[in-house]
Every structure is written in C-alpha cells, then in structure tokens.
N, CA, C and O atoms as a Tinker XYZ file with bonds, in Angstrom:
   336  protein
     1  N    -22.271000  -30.543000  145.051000    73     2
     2  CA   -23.098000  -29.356000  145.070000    64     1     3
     3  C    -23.821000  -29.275000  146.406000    63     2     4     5
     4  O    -24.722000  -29.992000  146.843000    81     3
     5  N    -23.209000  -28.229000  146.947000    73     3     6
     6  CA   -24.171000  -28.152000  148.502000    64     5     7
     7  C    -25.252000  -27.515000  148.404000    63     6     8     9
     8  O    -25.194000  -26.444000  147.799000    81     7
     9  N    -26.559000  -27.954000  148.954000    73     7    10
    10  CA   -27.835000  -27.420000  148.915000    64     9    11
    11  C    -27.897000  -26.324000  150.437000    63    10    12    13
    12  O    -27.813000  -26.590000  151.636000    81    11
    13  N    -28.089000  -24.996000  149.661000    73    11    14
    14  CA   -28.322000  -23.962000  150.941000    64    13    15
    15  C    -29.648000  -23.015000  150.584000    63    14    16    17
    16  O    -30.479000  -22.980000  149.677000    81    15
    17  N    -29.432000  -22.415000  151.566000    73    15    18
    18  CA   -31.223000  -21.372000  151.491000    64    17    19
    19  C    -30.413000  -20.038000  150.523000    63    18    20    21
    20  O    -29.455000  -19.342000  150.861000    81    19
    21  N    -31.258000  -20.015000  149.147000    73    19    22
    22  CA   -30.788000  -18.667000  148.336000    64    21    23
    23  C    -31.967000  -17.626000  148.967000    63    22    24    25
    24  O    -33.120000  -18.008000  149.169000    81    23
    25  N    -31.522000  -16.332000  149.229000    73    23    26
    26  CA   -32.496000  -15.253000  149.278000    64    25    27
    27  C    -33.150000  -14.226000  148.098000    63    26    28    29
    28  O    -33.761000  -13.157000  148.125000    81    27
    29  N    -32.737000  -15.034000  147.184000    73    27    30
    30  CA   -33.002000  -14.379000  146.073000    64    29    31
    31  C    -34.340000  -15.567000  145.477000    63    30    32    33
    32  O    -35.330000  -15.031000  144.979000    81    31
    33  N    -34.314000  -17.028000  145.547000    73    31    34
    34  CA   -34.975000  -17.939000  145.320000    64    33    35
    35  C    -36.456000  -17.937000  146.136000    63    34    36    37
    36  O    -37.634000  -18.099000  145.816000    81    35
    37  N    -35.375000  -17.536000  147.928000    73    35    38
    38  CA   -36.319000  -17.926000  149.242000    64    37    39
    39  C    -36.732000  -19.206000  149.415000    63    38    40    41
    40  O    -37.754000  -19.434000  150.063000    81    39
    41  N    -36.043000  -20.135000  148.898000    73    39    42
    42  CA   -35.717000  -21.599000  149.202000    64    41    43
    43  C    -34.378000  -22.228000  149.407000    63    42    44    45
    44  O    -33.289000  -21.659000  149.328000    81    43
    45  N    -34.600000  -23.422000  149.669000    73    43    46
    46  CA   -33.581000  -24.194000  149.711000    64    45    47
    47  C    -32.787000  -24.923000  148.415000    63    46    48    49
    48  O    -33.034000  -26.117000  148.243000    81    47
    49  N    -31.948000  -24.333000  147.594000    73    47    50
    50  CA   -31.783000  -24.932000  146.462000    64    49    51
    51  C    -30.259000  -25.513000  146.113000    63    50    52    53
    52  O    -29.410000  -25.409000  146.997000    81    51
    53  N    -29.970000  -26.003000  145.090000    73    51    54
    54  CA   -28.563000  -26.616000  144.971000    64    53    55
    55  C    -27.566000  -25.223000  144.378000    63    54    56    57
    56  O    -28.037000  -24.300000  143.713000    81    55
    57  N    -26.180000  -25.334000  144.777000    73    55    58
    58  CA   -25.641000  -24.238000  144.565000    64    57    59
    59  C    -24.098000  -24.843000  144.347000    63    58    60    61
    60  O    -23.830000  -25.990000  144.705000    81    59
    61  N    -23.180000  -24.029000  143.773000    73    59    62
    62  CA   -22.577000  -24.664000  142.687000    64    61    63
    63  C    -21.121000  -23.335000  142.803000    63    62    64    65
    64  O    -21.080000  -22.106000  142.747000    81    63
    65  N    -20.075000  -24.471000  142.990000    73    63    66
    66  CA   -18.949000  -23.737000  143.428000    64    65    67
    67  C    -17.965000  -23.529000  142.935000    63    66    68    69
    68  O    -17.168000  -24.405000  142.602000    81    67
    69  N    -17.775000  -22.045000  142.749000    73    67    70
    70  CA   -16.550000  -21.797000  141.438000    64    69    71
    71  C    -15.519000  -20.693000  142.272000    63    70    72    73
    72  O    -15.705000  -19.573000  142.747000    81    71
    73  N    -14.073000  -21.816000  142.173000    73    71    74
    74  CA   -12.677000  -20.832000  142.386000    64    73    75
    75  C    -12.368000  -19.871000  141.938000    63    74    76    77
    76  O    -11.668000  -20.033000  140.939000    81    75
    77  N    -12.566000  -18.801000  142.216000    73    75    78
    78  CA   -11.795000  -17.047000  142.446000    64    77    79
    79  C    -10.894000  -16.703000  142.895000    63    78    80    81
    80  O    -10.526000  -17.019000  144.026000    81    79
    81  N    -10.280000  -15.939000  142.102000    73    79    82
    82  CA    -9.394000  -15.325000  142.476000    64    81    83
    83  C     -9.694000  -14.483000  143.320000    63    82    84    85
    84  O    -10.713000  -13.808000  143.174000    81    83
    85  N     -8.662000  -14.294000  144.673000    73    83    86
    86  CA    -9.080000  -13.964000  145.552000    64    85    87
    87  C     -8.830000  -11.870000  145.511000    63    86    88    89
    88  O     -8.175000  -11.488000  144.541000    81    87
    89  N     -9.174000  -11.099000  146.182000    73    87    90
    90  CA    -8.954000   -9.752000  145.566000    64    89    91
    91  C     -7.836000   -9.407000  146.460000    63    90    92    93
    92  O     -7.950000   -9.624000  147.667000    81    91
    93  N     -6.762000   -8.886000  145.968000    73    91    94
    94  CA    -5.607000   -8.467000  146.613000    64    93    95
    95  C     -5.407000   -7.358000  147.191000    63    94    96    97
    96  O     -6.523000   -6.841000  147.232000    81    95
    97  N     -4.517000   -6.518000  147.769000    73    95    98
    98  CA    -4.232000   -5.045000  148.385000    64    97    99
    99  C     -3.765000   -4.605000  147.409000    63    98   100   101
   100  O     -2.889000   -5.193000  146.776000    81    99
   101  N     -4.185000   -3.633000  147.130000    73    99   102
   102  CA    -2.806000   -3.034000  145.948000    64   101   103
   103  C     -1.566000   -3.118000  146.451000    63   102   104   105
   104  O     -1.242000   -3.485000  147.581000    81   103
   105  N     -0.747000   -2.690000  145.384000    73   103   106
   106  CA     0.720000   -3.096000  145.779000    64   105   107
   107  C      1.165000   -1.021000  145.851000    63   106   108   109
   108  O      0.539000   -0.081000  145.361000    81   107
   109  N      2.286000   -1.035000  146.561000    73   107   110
   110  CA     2.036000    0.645000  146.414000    64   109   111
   111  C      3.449000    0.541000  145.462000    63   110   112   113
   112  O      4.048000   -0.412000  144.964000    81   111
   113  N      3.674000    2.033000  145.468000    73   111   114
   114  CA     4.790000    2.449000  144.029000    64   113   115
   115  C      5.982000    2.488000  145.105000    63   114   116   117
   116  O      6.373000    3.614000  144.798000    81   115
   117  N      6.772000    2.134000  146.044000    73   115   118
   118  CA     7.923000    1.987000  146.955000    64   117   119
   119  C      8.420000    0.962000  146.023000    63   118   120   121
   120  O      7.761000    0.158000  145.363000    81   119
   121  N      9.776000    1.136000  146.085000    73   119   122
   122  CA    10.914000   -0.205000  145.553000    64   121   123
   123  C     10.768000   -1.399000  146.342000    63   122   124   125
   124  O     10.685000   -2.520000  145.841000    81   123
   125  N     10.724000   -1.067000  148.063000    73   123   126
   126  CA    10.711000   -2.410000  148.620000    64   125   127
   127  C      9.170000   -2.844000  148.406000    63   126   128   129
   128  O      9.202000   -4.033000  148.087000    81   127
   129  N      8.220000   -2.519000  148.433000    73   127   130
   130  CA     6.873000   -3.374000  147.996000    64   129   131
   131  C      6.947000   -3.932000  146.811000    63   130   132   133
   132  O      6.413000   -5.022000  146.604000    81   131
   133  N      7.558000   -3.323000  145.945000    73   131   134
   134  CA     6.984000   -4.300000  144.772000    64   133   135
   135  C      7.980000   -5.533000  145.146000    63   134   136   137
   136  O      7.518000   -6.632000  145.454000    81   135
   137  N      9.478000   -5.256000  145.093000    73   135   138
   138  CA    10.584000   -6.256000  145.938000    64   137   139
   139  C      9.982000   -7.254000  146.544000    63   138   140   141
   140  O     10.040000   -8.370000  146.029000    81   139
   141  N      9.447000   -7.097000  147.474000    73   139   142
   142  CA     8.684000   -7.887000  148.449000    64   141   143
   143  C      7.487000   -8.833000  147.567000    63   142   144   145
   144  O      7.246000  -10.040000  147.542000    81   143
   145  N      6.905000   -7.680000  146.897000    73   143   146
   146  CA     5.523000   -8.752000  146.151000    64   145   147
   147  C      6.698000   -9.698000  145.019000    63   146   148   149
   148  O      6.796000  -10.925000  145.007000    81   147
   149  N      7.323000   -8.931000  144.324000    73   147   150
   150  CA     7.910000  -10.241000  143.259000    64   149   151
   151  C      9.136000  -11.390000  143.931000    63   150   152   153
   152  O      9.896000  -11.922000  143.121000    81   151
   153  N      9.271000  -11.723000  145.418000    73   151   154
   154  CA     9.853000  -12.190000  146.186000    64   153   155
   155  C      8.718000  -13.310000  146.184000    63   154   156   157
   156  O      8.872000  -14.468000  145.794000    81   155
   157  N      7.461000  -12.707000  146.732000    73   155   158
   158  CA     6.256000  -13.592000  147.365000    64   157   159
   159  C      6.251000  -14.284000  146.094000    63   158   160   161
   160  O      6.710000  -15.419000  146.219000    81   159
   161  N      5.841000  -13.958000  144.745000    73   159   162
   162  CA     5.922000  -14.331000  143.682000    64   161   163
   163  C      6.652000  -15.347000  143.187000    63   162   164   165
   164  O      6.033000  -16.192000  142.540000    81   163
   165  N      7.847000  -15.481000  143.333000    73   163   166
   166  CA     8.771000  -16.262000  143.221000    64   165   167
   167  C      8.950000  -17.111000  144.005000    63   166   168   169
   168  O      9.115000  -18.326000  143.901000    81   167
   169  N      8.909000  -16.303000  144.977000    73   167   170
   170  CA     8.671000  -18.025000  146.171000    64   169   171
   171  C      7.357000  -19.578000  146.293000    63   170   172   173
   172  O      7.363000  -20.744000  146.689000    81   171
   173  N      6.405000  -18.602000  145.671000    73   171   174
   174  CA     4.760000  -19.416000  144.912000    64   173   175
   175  C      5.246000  -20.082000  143.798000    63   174   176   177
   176  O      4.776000  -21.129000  143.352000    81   175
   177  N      6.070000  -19.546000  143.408000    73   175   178
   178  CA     6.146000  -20.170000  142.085000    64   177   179
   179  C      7.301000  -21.626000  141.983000    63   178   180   181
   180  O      7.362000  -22.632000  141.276000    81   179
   181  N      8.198000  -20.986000  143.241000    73   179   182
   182  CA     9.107000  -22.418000  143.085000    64   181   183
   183  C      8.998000  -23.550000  143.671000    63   182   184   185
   184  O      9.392000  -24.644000  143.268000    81   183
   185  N      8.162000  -23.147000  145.163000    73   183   186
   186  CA     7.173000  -24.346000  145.761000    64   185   187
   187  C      6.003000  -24.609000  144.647000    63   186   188   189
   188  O      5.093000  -25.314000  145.082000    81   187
   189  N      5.909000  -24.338000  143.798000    73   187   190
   190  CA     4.884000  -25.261000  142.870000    64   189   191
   191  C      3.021000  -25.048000  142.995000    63   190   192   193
   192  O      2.078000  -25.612000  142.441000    81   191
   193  N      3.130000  -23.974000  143.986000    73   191   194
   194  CA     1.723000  -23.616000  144.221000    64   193   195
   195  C      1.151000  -22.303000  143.601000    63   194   196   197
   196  O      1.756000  -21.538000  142.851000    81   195
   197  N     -0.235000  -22.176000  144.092000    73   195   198
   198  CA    -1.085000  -21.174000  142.636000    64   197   199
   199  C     -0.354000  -20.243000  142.692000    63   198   200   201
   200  O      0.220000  -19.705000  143.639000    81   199
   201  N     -0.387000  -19.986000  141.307000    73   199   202
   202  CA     0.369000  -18.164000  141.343000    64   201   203
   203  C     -0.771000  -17.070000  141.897000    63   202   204   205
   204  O     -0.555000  -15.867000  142.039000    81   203
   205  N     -1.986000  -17.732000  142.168000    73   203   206
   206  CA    -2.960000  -16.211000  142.637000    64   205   207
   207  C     -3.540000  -17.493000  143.688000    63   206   208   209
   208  O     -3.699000  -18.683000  143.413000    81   207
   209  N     -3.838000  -16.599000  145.277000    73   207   210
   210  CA    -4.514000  -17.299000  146.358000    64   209   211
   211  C     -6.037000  -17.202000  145.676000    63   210   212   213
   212  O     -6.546000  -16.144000  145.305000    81   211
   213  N     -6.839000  -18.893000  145.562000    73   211   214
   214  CA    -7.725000  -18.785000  145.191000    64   213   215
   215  C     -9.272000  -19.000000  146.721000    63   214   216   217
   216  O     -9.082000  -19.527000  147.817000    81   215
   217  N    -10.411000  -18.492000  146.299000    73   215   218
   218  CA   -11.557000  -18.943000  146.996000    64   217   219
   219  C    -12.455000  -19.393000  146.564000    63   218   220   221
   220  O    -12.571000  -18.816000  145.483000    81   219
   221  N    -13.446000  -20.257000  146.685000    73   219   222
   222  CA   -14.649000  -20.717000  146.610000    64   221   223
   223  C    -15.765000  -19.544000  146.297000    63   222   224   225
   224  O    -15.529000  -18.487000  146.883000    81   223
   225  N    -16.376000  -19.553000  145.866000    73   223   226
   226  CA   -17.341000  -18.725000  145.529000    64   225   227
   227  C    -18.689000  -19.413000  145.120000    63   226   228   229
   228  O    -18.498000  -20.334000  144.327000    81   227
   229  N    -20.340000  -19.157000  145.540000    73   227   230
   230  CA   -21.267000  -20.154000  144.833000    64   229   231
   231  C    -22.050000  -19.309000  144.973000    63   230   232   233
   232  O    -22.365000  -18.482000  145.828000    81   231
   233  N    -22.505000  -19.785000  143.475000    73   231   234
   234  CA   -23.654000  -19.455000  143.181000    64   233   235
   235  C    -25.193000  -20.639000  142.917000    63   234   236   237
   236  O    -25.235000  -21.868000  142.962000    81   235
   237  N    -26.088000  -19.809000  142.696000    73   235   238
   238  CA   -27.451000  -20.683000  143.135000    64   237   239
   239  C    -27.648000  -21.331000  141.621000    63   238   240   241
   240  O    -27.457000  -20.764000  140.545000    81   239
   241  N    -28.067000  -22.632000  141.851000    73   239   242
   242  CA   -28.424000  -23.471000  140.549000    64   241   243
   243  C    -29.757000  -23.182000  139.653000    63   242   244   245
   244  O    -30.130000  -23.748000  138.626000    81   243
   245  N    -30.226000  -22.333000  140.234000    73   243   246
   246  CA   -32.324000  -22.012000  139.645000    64   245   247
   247  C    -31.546000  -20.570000  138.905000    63   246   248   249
   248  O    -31.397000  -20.512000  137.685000    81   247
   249  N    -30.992000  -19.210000  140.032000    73   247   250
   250  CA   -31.436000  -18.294000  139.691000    64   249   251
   251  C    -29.928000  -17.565000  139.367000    63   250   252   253
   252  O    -29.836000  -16.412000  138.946000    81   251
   253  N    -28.670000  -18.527000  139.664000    73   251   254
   254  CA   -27.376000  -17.590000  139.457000    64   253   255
   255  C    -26.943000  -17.285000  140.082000    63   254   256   257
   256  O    -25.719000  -17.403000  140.129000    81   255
   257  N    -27.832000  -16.515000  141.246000    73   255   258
   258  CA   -27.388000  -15.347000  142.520000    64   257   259
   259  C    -26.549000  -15.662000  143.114000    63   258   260   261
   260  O    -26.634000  -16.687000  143.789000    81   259
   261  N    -25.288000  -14.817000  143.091000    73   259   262
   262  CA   -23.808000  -15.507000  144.373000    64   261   263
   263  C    -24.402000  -15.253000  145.955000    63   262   264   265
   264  O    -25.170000  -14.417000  146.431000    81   263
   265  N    -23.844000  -16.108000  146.374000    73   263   266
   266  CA   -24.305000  -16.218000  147.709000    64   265   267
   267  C    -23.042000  -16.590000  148.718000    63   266   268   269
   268  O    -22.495000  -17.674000  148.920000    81   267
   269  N    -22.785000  -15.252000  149.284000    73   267   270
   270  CA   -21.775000  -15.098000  150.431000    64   269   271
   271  C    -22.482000  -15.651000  151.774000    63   270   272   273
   272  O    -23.253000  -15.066000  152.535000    81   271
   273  N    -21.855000  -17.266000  151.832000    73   271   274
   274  CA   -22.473000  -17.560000  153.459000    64   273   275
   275  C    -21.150000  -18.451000  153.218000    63   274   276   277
   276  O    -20.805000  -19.165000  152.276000    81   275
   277  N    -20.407000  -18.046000  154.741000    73   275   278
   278  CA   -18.905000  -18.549000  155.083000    64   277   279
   279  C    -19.254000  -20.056000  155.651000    63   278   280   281
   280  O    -18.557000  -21.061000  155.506000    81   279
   281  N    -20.072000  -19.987000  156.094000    73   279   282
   282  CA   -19.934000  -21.944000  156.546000    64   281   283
   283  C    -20.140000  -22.766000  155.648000    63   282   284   285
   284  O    -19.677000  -23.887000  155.854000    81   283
   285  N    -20.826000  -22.555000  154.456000    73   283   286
   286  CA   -20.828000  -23.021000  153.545000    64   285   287
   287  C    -19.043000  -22.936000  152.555000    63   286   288   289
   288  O    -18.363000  -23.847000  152.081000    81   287
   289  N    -18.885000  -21.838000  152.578000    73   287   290
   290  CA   -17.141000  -22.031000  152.101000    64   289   291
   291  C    -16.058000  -22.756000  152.971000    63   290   292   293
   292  O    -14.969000  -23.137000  152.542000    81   291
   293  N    -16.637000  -22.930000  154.610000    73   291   294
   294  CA   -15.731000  -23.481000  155.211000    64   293   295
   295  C    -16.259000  -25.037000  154.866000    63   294   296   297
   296  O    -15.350000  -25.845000  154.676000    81   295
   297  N    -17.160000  -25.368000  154.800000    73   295   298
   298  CA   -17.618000  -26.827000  154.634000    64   297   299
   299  C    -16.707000  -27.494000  153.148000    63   298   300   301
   300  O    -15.933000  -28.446000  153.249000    81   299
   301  N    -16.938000  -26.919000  152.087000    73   299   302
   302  CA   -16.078000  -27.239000  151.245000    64   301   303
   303  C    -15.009000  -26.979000  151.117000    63   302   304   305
   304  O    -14.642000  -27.358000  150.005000    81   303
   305  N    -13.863000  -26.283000  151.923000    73   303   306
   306  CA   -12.464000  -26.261000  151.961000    64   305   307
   307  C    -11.783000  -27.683000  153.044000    63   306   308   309
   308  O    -10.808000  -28.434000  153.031000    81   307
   309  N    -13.030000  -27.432000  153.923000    73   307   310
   310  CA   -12.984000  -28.912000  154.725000    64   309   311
   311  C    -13.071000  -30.475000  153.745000    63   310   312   313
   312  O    -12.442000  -31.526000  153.874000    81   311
   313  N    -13.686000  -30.234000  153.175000    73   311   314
   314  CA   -14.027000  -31.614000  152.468000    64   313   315
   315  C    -13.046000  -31.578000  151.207000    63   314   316   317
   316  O    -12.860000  -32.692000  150.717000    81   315
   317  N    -12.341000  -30.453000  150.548000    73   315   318
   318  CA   -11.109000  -30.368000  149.701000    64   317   319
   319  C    -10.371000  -30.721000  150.381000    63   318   320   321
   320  O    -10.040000  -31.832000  149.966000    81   319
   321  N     -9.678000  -30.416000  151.502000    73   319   322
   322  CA    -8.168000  -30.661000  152.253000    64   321   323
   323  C     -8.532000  -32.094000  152.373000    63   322   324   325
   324  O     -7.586000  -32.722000  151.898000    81   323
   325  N     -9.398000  -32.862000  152.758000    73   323   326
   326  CA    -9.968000  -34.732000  152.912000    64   325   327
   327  C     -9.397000  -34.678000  151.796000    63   326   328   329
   328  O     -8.234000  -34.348000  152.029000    81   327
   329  N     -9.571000  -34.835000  150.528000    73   327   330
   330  CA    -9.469000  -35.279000  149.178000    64   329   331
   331  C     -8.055000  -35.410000  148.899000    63   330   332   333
   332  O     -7.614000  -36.416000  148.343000    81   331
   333  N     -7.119000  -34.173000  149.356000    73   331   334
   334  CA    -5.616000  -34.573000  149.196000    64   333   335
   335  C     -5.171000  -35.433000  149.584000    63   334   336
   336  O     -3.974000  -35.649000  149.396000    81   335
C-alpha cells in the first residue's frame, strides 16, 4: 500500500490498489474492424495473456476517493514487473 497526499483527505494517507479494466475505443460497424479486433482477441488469448489490458487504479484508505496521480501507477507497475 503506497502512502500518497489524498486531496480529498488533504493529507498524507495509505492508498490501496485495484486492477481495471482499462477503457477501450469503440470498435466501429466495418467488417475489417471487428476482423481485426477478434484477430487481437485471439491472438491474447493463445499467448495466454489477459483477455482485457488491465490498470492500476487507487483509491484512499480513510475516505475511498480515487486518486489519478501517474507516478504513483508507474511506481507500482515498476515494482510488479520485479516480482515476475
């Protein structure tokens, strides 16, 4: 749990990190897009990796509040890739 400054708190508090699904483009109504997306699809799926690109997301341990600060998401994708 990384401790960062919430602005909703206005302190420094512990904050707590949950994987999302990440939000996609829509896909449009063309034959080759969807083609293409159930290609990407299939190809995720036979290398063995997530079927949806996930992100980090945290929220504050006192008050809930999500809190979008990227060095904090880069700090823990850093310290996930160590762990593999």
């Amino acid at each position: 749990m990384p401790d960062t400054y919430c602005k909703a708190c206005k302190r420094v508090t512990a904050h707590k990190a949950v994987m999302k699904r990440c939000m996609t483009q829509e896909v449009g109504n063309s034959v080759f897009t969807k083609l293409q997306s159930f290609t990407q699809f299939m190809s995720l799926f036979a290398n063995g990796e997530h079927y949806y690109k996930m992100e980090p997301q945290f929220y504050c341990r006192v008050c809930n509040q999500h809190s979008k600060d990227e060095q904090l998401s880069q700090l823990v994708l850093k310290r996930q890739t160590h762990l593999a």
